[in-house]
N, CA, C and O atoms as a Tripos MOL2 file, in Angstrom:
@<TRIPOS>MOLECULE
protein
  236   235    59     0     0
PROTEIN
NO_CHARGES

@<TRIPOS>ATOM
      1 N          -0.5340   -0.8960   36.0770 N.3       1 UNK1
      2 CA         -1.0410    0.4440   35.8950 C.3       1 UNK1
      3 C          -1.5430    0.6470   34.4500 C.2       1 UNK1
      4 O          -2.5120    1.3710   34.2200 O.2       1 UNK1
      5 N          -0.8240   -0.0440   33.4200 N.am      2 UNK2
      6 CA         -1.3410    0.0690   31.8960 C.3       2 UNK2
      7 C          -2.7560   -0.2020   31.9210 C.2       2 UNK2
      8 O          -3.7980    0.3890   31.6370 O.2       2 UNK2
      9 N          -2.3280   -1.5210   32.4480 N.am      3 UNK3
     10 CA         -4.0270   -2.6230   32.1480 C.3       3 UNK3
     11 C          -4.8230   -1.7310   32.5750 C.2       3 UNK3
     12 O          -5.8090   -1.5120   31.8710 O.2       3 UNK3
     13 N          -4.6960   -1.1350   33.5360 N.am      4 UNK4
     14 CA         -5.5850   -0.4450   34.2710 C.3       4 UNK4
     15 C          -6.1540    1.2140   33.5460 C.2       4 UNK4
     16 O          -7.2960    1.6510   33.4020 O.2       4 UNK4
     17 N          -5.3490    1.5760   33.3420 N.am      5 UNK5
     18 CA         -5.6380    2.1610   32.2230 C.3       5 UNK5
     19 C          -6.5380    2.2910   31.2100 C.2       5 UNK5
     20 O          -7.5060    3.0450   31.1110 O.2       5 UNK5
     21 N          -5.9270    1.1280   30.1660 N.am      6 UNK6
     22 CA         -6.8900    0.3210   29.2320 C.3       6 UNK6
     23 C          -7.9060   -0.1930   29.6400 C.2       6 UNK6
     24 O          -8.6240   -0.5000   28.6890 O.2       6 UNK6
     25 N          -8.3740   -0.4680   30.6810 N.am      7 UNK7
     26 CA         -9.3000   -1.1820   31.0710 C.3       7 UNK7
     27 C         -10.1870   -0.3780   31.7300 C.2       7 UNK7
     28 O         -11.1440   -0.9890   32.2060 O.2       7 UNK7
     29 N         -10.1560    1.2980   31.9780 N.am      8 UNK8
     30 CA        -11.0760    1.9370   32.2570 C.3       8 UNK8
     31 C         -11.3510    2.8950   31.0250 C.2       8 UNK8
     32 O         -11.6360    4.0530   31.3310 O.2       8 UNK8
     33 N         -11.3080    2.5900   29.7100 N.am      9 UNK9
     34 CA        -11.5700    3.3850   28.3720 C.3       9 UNK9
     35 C         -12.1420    2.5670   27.4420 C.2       9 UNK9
     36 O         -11.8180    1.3850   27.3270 O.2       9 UNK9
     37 N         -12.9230    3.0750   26.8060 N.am     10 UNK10
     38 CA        -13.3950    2.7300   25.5460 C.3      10 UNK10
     39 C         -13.1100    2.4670   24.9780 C.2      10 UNK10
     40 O         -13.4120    1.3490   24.5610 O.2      10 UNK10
     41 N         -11.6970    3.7400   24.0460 N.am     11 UNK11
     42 CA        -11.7190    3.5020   22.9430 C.3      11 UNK11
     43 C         -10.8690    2.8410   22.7990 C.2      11 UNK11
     44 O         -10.2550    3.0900   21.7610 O.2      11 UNK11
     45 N         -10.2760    1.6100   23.6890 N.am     12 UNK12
     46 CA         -9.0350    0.9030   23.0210 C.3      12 UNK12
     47 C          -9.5710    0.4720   21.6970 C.2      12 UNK12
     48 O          -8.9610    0.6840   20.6490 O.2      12 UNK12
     49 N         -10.8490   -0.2020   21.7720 N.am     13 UNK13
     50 CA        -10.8040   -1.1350   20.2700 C.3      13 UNK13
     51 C         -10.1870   -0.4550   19.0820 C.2      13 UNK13
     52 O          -9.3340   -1.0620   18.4350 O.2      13 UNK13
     53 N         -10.5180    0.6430   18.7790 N.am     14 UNK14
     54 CA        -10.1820    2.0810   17.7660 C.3      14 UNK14
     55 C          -8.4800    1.9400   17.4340 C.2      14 UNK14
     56 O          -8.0660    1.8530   16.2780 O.2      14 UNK14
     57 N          -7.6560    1.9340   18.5290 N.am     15 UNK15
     58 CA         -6.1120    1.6910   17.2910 C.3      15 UNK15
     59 C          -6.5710    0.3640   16.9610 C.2      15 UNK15
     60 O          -6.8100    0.2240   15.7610 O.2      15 UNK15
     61 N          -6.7910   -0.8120   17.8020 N.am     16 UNK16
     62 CA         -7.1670   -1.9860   16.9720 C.3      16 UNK16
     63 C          -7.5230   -2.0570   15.7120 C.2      16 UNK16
     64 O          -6.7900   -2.4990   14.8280 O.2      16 UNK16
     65 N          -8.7890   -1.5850   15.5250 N.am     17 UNK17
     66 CA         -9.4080   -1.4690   14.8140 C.3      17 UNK17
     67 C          -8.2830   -1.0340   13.3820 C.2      17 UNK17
     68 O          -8.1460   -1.7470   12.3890 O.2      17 UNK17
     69 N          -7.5600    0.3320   13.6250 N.am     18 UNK18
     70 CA         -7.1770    1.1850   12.6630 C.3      18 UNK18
     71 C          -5.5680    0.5580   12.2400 C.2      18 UNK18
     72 O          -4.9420    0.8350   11.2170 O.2      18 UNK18
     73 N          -5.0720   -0.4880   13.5190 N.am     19 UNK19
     74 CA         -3.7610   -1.1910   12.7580 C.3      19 UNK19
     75 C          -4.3790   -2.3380   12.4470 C.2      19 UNK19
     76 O          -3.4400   -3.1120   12.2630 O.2      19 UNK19
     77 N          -5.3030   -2.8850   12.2860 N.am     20 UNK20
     78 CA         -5.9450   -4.2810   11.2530 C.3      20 UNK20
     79 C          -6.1760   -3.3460   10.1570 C.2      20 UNK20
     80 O          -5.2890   -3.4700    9.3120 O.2      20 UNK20
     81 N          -7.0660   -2.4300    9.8500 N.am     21 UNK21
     82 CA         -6.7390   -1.5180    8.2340 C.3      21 UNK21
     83 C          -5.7310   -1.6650    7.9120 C.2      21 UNK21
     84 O          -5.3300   -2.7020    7.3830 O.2      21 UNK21
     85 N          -4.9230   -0.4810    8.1850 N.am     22 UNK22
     86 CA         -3.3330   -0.5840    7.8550 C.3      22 UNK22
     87 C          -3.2170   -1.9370    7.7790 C.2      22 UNK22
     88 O          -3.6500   -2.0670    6.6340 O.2      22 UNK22
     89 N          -2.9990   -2.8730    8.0780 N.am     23 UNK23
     90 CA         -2.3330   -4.3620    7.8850 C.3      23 UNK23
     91 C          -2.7790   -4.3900    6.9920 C.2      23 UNK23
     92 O          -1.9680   -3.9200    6.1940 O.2      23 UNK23
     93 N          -3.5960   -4.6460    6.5340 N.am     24 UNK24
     94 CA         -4.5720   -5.4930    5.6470 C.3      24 UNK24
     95 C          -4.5790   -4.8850    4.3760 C.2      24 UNK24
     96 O          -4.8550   -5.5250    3.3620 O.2      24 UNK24
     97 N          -4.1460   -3.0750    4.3670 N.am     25 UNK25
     98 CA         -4.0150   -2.4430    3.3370 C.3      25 UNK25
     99 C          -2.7100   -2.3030    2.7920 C.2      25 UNK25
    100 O          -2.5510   -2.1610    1.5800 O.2      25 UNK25
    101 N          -1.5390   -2.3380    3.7880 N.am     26 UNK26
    102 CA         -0.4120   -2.4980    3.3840 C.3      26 UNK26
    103 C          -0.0660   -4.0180    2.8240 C.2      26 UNK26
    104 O           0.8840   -4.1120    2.0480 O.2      26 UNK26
    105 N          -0.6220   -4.9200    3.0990 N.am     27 UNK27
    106 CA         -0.5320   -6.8330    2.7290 C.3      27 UNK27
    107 C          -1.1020   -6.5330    1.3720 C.2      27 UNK27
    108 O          -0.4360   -6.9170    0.4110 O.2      27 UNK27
    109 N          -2.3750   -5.8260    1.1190 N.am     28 UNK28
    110 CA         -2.8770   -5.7150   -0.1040 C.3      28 UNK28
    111 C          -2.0190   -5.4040   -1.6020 C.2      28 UNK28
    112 O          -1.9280   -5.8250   -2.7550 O.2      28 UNK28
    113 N          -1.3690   -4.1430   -0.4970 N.am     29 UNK29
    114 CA         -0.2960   -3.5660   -1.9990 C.3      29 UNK29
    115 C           0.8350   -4.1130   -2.1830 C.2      29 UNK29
    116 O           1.3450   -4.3380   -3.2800 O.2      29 UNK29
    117 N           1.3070   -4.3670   -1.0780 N.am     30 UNK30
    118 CA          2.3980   -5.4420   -1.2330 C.3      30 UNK30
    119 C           2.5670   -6.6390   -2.2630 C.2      30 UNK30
    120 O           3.5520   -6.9790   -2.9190 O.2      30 UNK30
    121 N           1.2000   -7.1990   -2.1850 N.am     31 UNK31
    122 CA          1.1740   -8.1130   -2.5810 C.3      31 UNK31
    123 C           0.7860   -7.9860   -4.3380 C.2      31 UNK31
    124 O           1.3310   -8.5940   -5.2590 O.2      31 UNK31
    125 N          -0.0120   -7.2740   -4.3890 N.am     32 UNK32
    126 CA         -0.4610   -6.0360   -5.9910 C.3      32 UNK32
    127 C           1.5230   -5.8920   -6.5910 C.2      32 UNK32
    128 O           1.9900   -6.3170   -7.6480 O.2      32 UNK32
    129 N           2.0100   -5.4100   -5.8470 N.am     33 UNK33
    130 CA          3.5920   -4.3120   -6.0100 C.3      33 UNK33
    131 C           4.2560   -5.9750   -6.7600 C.2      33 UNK33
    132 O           4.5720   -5.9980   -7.9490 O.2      33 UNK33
    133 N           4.3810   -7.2280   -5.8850 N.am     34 UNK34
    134 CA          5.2640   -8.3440   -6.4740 C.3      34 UNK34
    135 C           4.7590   -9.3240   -6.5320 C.2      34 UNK34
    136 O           4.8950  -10.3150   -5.8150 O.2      34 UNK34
    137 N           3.8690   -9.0800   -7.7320 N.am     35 UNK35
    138 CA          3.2000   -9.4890   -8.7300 C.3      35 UNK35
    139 C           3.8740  -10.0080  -10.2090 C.2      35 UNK35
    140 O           3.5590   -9.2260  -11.1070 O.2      35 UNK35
    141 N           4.4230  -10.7380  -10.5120 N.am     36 UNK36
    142 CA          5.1500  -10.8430  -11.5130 C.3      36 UNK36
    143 C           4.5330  -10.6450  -12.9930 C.2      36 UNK36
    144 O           5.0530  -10.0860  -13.9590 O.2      36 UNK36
    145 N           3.4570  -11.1750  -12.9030 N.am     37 UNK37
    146 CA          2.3240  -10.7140  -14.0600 C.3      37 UNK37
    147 C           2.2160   -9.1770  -14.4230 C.2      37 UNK37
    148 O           1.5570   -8.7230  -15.3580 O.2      37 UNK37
    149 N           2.9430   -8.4870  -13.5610 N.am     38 UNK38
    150 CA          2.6830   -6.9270  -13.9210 C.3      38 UNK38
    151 C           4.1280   -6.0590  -13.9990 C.2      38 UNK38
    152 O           4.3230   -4.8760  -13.7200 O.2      38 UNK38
    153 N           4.9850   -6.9970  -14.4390 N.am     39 UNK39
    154 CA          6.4850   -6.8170  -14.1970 C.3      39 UNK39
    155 C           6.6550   -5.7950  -16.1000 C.2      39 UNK39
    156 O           7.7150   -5.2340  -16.3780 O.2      39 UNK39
    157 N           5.7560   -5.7840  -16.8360 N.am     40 UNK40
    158 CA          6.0540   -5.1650  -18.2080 C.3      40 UNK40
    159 C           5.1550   -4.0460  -17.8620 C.2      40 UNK40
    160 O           4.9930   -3.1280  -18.6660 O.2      40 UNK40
    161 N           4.5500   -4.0630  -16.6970 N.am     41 UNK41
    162 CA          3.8400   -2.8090  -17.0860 C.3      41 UNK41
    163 C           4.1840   -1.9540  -15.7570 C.2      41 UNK41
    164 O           3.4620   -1.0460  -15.3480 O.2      41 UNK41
    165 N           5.2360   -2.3160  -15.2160 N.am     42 UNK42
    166 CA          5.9120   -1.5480  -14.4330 C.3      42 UNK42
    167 C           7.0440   -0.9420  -15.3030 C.2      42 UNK42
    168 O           7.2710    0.2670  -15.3260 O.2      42 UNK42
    169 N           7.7950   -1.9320  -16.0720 N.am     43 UNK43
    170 CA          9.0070   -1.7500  -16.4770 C.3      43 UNK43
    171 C           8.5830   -0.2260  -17.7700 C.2      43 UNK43
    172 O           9.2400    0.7400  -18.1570 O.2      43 UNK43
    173 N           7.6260   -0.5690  -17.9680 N.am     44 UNK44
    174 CA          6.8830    0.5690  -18.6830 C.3      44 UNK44
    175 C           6.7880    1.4770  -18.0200 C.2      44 UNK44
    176 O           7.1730    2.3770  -18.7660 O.2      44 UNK44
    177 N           6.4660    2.0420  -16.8370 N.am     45 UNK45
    178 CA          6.3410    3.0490  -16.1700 C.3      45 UNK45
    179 C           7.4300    3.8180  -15.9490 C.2      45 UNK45
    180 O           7.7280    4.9990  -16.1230 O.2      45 UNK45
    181 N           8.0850    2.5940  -15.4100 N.am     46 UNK46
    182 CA          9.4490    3.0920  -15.0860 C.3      46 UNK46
    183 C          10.1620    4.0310  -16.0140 C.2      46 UNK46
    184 O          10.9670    4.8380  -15.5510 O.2      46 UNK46
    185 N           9.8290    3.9500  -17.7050 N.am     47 UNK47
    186 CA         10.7700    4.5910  -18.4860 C.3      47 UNK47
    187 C          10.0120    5.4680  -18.1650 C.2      47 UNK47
    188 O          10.7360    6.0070  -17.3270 O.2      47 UNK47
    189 N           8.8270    6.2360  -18.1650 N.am     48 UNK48
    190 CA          8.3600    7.1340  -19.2250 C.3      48 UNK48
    191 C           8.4010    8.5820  -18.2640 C.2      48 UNK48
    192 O           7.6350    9.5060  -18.5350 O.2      48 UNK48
    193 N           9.2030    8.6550  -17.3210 N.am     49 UNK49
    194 CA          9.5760   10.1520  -16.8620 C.3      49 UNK49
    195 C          11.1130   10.6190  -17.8860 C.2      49 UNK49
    196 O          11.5000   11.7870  -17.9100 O.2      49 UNK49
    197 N          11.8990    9.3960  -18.7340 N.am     50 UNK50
    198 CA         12.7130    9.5580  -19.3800 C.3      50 UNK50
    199 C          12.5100    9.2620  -20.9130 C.2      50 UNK50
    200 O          13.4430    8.8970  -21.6280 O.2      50 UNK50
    201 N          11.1740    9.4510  -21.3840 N.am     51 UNK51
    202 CA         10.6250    9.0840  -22.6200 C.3      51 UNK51
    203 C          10.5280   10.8880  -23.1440 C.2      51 UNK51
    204 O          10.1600   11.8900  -22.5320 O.2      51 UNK51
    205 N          11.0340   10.6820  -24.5040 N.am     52 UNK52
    206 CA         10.8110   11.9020  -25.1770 C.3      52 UNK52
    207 C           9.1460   12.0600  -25.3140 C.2      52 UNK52
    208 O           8.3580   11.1250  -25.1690 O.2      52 UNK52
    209 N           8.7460   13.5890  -25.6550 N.am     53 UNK53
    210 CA          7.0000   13.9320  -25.8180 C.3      53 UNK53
    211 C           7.0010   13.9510  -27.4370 C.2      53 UNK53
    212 O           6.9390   15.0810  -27.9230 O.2      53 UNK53
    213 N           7.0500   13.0580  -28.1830 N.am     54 UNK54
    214 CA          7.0660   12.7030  -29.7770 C.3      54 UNK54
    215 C           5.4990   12.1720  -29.6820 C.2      54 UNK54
    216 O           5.2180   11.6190  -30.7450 O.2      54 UNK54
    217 N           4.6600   12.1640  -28.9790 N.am     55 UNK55
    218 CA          3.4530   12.2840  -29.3020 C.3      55 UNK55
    219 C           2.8910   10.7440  -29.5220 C.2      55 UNK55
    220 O           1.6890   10.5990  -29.7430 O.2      55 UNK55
    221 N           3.9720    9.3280  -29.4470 N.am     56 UNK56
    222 CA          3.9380    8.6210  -30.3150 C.3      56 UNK56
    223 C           3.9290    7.5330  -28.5760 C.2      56 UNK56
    224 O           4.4160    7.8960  -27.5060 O.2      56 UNK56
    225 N           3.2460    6.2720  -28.8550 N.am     57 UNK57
    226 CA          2.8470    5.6260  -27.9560 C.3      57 UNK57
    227 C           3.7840    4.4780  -28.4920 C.2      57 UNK57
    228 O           3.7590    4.0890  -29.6590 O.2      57 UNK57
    229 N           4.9270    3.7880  -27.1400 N.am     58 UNK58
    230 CA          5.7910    2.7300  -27.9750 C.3      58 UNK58
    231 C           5.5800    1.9250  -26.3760 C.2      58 UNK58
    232 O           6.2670    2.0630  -25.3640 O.2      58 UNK58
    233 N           4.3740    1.0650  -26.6040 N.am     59 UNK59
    234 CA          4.0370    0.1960  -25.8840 C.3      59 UNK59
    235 C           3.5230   -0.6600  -26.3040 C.2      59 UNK59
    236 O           3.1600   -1.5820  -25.5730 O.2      59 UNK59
@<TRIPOS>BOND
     1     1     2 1
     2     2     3 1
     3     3     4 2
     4     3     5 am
     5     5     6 1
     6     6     7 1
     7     7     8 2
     8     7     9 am
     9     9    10 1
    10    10    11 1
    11    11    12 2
    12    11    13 am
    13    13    14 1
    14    14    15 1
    15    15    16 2
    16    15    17 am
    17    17    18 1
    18    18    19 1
    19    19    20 2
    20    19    21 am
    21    21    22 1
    22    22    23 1
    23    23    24 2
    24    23    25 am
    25    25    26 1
    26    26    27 1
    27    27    28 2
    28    27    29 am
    29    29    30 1
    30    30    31 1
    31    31    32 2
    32    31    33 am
    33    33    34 1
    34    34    35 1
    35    35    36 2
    36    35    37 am
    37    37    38 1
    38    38    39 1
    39    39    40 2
    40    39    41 am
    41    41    42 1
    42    42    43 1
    43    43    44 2
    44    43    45 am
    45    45    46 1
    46    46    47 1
    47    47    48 2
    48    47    49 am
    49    49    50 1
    50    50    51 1
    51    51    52 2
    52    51    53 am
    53    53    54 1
    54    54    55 1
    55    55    56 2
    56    55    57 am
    57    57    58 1
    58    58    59 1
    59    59    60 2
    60    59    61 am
    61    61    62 1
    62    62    63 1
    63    63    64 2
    64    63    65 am
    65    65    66 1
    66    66    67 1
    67    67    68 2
    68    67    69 am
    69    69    70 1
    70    70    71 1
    71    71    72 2
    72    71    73 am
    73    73    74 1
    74    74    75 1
    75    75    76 2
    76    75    77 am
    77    77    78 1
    78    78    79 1
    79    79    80 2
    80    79    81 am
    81    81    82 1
    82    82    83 1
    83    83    84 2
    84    83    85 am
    85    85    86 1
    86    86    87 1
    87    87    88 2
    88    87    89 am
    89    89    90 1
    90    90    91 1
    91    91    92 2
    92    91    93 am
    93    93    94 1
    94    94    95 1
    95    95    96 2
    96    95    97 am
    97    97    98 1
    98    98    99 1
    99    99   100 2
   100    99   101 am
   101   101   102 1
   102   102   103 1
   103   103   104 2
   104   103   105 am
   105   105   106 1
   106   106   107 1
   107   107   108 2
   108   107   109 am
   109   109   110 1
   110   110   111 1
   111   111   112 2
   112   111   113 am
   113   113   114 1
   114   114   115 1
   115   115   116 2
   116   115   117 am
   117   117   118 1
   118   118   119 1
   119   119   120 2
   120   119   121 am
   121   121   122 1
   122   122   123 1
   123   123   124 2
   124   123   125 am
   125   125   126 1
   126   126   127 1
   127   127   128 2
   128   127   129 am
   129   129   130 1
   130   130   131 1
   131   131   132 2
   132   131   133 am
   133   133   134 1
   134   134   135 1
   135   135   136 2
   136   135   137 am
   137   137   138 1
   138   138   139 1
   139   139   140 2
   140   139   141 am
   141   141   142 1
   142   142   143 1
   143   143   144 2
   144   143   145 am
   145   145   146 1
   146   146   147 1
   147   147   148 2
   148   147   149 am
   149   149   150 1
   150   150   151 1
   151   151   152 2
   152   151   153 am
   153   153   154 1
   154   154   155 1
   155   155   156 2
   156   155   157 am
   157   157   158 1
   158   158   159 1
   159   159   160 2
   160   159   161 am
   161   161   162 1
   162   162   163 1
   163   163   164 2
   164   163   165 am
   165   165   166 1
   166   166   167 1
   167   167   168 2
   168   167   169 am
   169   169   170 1
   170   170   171 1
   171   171   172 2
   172   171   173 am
   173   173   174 1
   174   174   175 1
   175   175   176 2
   176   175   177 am
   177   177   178 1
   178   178   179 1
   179   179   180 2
   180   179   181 am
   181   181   182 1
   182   182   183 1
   183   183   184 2
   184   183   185 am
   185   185   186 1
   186   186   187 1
   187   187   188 2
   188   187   189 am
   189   189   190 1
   190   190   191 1
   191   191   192 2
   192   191   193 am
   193   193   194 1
   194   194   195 1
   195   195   196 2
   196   195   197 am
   197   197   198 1
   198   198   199 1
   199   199   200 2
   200   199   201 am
   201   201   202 1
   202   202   203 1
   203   203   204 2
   204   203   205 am
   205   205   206 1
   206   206   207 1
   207   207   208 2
   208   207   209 am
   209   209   210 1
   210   210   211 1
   211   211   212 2
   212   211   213 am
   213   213   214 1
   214   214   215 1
   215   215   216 2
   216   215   217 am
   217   217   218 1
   218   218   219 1
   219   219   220 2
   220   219   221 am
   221   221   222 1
   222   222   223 1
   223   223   224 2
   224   223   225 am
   225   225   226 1
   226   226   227 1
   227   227   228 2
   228   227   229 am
   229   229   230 1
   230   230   231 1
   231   231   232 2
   232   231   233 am
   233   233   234 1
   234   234   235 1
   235   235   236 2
@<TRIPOS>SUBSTRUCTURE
     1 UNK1         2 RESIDUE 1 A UNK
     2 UNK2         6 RESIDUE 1 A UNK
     3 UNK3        10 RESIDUE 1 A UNK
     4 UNK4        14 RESIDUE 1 A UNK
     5 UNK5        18 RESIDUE 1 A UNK
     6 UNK6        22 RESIDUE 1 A UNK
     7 UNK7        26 RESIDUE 1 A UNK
     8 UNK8        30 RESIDUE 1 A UNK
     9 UNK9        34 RESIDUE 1 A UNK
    10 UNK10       38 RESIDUE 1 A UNK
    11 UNK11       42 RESIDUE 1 A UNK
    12 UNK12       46 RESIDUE 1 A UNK
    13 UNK13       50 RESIDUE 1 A UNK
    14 UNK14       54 RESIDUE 1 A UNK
    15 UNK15       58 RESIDUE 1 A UNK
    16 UNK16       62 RESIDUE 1 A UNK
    17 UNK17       66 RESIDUE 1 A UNK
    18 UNK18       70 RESIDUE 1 A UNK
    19 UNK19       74 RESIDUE 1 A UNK
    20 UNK20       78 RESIDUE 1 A UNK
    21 UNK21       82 RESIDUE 1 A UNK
    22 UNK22       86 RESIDUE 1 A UNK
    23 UNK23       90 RESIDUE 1 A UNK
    24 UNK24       94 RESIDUE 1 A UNK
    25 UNK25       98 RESIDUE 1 A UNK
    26 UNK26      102 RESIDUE 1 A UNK
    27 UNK27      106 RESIDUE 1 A UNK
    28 UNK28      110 RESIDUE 1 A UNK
    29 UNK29      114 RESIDUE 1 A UNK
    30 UNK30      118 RESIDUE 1 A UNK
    31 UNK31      122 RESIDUE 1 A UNK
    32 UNK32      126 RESIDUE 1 A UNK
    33 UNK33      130 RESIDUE 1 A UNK
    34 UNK34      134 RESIDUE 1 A UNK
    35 UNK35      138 RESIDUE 1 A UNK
    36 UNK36      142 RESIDUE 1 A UNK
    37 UNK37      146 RESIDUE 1 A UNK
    38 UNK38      150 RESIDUE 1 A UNK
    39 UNK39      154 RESIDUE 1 A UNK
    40 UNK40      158 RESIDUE 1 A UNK
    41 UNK41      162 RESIDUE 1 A UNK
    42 UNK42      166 RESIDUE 1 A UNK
    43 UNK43      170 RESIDUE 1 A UNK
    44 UNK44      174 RESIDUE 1 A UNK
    45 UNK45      178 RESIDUE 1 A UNK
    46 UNK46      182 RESIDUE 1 A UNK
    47 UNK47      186 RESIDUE 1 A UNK
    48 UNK48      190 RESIDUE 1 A UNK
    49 UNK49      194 RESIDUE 1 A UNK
    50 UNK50      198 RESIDUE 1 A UNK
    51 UNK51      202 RESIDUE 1 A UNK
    52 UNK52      206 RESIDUE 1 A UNK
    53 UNK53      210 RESIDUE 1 A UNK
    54 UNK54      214 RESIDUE 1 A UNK
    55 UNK55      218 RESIDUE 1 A UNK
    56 UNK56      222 RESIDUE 1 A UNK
    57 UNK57      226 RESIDUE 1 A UNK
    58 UNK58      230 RESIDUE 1 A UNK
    59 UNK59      234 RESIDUE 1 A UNK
């Protein structure tokens, strides 16, 4: 009854379509996120919601 379903519509390709994005965009950042090359300029981020506003750049 599914197949059948699917098989009298169009738009199946369309979630296809829209979970290969998503994949491909979530693999992207993932892969951006553990990156070890960018491990000082995270660790940087990380402070600066607990960085005083002294105006003064300590990077």
């Amino acid at each position: 009854m599914f197949k059948e379903l699917l098989s009298s519509t169009s738009l199946f390709s369309l979630p296809v379509i829209a979970t290969c994005i998503f994949v491909t965009f979530f693999v992207a950042v993932l892969i951006r996120v553990a990156q070890r090359a960018r491990r000082a300029e995270y660790d940087h981020m990380s402070t600066l919601p607990l960085d005083d506003d002294t105006g003064e750049r300590s990077r």
